[in-house]
Structures are given as C-alpha cells and as structure tokens.
N, C-alpha and C positions, 0 to 999 in steps of 0.2 A: 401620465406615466406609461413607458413602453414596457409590455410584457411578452415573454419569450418563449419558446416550449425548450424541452431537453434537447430536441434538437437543432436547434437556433444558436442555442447556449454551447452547444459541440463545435457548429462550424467558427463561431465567433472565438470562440477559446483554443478550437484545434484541439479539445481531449476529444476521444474517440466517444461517440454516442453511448455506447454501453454501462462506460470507463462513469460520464457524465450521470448519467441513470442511477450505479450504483453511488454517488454523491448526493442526488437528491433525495435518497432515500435514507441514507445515516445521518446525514445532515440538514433534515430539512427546517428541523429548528431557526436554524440560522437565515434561512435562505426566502424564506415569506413567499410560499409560493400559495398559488389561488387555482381554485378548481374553474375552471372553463368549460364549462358543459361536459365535453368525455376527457378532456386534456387538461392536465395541471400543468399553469404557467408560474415563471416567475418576472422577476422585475428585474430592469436592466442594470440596476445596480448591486443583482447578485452575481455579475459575471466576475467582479472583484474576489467575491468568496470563491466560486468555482475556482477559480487560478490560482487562490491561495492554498486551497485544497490540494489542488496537484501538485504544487510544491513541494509541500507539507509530505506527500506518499513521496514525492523523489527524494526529499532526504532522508527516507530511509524512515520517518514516524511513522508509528501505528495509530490505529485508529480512535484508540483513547485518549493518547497523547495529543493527538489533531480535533478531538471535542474541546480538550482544556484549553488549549492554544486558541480556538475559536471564540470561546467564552470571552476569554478576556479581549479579543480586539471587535470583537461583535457584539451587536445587541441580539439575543434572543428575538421571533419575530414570531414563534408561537404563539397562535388566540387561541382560550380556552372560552366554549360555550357554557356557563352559567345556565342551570334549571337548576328546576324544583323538584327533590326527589320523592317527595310525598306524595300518591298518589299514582305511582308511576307503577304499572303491570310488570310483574314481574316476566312477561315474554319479552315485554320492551325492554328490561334489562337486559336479559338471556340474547337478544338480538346485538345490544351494543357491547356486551363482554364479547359475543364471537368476533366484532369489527375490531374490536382493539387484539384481540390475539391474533387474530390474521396480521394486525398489521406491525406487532411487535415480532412474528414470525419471517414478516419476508422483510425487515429492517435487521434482523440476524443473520438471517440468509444471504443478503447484499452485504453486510459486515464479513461472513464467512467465505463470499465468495471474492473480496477485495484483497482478502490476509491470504488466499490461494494463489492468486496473480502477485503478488510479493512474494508469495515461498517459490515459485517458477521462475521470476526473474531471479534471483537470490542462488539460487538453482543453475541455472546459466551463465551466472557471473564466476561460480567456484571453476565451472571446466572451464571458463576461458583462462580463468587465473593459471589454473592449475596448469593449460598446454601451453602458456606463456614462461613460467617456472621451467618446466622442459625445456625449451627450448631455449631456455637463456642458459640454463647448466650445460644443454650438449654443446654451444657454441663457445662458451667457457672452456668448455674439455677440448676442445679442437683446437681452441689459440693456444691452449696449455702446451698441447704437443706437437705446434707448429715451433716453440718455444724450444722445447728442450731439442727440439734436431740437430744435428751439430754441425759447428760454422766452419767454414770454411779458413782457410788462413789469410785469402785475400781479402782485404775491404772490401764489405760491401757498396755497392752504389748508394751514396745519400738518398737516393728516391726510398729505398727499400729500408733504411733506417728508419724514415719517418715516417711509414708507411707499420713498422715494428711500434714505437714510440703511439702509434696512434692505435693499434690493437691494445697495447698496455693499458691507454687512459678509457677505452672501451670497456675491458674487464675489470676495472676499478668501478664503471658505472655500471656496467652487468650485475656485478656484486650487491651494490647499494640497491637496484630495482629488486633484483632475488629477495632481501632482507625487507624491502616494504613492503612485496607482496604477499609475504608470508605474514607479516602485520595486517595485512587487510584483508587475508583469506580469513585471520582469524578474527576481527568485526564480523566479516558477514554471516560466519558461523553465530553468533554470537546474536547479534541480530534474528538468524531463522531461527535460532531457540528461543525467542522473543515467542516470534509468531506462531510458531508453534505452540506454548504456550496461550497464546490468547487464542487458539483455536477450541481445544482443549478447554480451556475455561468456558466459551461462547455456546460450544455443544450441551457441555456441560447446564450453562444456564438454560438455554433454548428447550431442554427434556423438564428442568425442575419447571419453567414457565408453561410449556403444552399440560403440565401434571396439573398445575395450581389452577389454570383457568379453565380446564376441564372439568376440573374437582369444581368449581364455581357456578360452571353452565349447568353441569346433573343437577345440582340444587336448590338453581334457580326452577331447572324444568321441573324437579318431585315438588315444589313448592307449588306450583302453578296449576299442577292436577291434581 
C-alpha cells in the first residue's frame, strides 16, 4: 500500500496544501491515516475522499452536512486502542485527557477556520453579484433612452433596425439575468447565515469543551496529590 503526506495528497488533488491540512484534521475518521515517525500519512486511496471533500465545500455544504454525507459512502477507519483502566495512575489519565482536548481543540479550530474561508468567498461573491446587478440596470437605462429618442420621418436603414431589434431581445435577457441574480444573492445570503450560525454554535461548544475538560484534569490532578 502506497502512503502519502498532506502534501503529496495537495499536488495530486490540486487542493491547496493548507485547504488539504484543514481536511485531515475534521475528517480524519474517514481517511485512515498513520503516524510515520514525525509525519502523518495516508493511503492512496484516500485521495478519492479528499476530492470528495472539496466538492462537497464547492457546493456550498457545510461541515456537518459533509460528515453525514461521508458516513454513509465511507467506512469509518478509526482504531480505537483498548486497555485496561484499572490500575492506571491517575497522571496517566491527566496526561491523555490533555491529548484528547488538544486535539478536539485544534479539530474546532480547523472546522472554524474552514466555515471563515466560506464566509470570505460568500463575501466576494455578493460584490461581484451586486456590481454585476449595476451594471446590467444602468445598461438597461441607456437602451431605455436610446429608445425613446425620437425618429426621424425617413426610414431607417435596415442595418439599424436590426441592430434596435437586437438591443430589445438584449433587455429582455438583461431583465431575466437581473431577476436570477437577485434569486441567488438571496441563496447566498442565506447560506452565510448558515455559517454563521454554525460559527456561533462551534465557539460556543469549543468554551463549554475547554470548561469540561479543564474541570476534568484539576481533579484528576487534586486526586493525584
């Protein structure tokens, strides 16, 4: 079996190394990666999930939504180590609750930093929409009033009728883009109160989690002395 680091898995995929990073860290369940000495690899046929992933963010899902999605065409590839906990020093505990809250911390942190890079693009997409909307109304306004000018008594030249005829069937499609983009300024709005929302919630958890296993390690430690 060939295995890869994050960034192996970046050039092969084309997602940007970082973009990659924050995937292996919300989803590593899925992804069976193995610790190599100071480097965590995966196997080569987790570049299918990586790419599934990035699809999964370009259409617009969040990160919940892309775990449930995951589950059901993936196997979990999670190992869980089995002991014995009888016997076991309570610093030994105190040492493996700090690892697990480190690592449910910077698994929030890469979650929270994913749902930031979707509010930015999200973000970028409204001004483009938005100067695209302008700019289709002022061109509208100017056919308007090449329109109402007033003609002349001679016929025009047939160039310049179909030339009129073709401004017409333009402001008819002007119209129709105007009214979709106004449809999908309001998805994407719609969408970043999404994410926002699960910002929001994620903070939210990430304070109740640092409280709980904080509250966890004092009492392992007052237990210990």
């Amino acid at each position: 079996m060939n295995w890869l680091s994050v960034a192996e898995i970046a050039k092969r995929t084309r997602i940007p190394a970082p973009t990659a990073r924050r995937y292996a860290a919300l989803f590593k369940d899925f992804l069976g990666g193995r610790k190599m000495g100071r480097v965590t690899k995966y196997p080569e046929e987790s570049l299918v999930i990586f790419e599934r992933i990035s699809r999964l963010y370009g259409e617009g899902r969040v990160t919940n939504e892309i775990d449930e999605i995951l589950r059901t065409e993936f196997p979990r590839t999670i190992e869980v180590e089995h002991s014995s906990i009888t016997g076991v020093a309570p610093r030994e505990n105190s040492m493996e609750l700090a690892s697990t809250f480190n690592e449910v911390i910077g698994k929030v942190a890469a979650c929270m930093g994913v749902i930031a890079d979707q509010k930015t693009i999200i973000d970028s997409q409204q001004e483009d929409i938005q100067k695209l909307k302008t700019a289709f109304v002022l061109l509208a306004r100017s056919q308007k009033k090449l329109k109402e000018l007033p003609m002349s008594e001679a016929r025009l030249p047939d160039e310049i009728l179909e030339q009129t005829k073709a401004l017409e069937q333009k402001d008819a499609e002007i119209e129709e883009m105007t009214v979709k983009l106004t449809f999908d300024t309001s998805d994407i709005k719609a969408k970043l109160q999404i994410l926002e929302s699960e910002l929001v919630r994620l903070r939210k958890d990430r304070r109740e989690m640092e409280k709980y296993l904080q509250d966890k390690i004092d009492r392992l430690k007052a237990s210990a002395s």
